[in-house]
N, C-alpha and C positions, 0 to 999 in steps of 0.2 A: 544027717543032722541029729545032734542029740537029743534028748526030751530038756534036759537045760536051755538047751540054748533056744530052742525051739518055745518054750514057757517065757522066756527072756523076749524072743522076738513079741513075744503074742501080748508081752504086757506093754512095751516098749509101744507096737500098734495104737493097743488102748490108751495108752496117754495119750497119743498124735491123734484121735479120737475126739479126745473128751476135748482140747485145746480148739482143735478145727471148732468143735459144735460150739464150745465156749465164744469163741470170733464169730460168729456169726450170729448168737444170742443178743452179744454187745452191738454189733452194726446196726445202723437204721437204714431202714428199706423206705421208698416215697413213691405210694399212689397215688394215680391221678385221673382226675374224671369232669372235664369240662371248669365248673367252676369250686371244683372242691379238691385238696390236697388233704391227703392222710401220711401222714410217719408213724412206722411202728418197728420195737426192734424185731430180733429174730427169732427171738419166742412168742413172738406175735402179740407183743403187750401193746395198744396206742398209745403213743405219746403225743399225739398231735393232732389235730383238726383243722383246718383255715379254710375258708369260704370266702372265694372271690368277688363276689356280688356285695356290689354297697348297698341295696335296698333290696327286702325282696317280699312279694306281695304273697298274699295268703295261698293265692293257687301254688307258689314256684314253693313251696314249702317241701308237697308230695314229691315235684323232680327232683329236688334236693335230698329228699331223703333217697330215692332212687340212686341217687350221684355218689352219696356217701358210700353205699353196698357195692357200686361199683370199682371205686378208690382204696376200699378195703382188700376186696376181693384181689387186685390189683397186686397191690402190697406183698397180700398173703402166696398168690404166683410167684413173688421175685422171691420169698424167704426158700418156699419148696423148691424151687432151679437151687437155687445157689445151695441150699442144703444136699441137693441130690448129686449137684456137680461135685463137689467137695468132698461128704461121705462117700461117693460110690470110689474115690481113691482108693477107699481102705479097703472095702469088700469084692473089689474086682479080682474075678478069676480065683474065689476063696470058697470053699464049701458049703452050702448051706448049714450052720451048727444051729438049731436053739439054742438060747441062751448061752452062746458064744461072749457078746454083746451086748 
């Protein structure tokens, strides 16, 4: 393979790259944790919050806030899978370069 074609592949890569990472910035991911639901996309911005509970007394404050760390946390698990699933396409069986990428 030439160095053309071969610079050609490598760019051709990076856009299928930037495009996968761009899809997955845009999706919303949805944690969950008993009575709390988080949305957030996949640069891990929240967009959403919602708390299940119709009343909630001063003690259930602390679990709640517990609930929310967990709901996040949540989230932030499915963005890393799916990011890992998706980029490892690109860099599988590929050399480790710095600043390849």
């Amino acid at each position: 393979m030439n160095m053309q074609a071969m610079m050609n592949q490598v760019k051709k890569l990076q856009k299928d790259m930037e495009k996968t990472q761009e899809e997955i910035n845009n999706k919303e991911f949805v944690g969950k944790s008993s009575l709390v639901t988080v949305v957030m996309t996949g640069n891990k911005e929240v967009k959403s919050i919602k708390i299940e509970a119709e009343e909630l007394d001063k003690e259930d404050i602390e679990m709640l806030e517990d609930m929310l760390v967990v709901a996040i946390n949540d989230a932030n698990k499915q963005i890393d899978t799916e990011t890992t699933e998706k980029m490892g396409a690109y860099t599988k069986g590929m050399p480790n370069i710095p600043g390849l990428f």
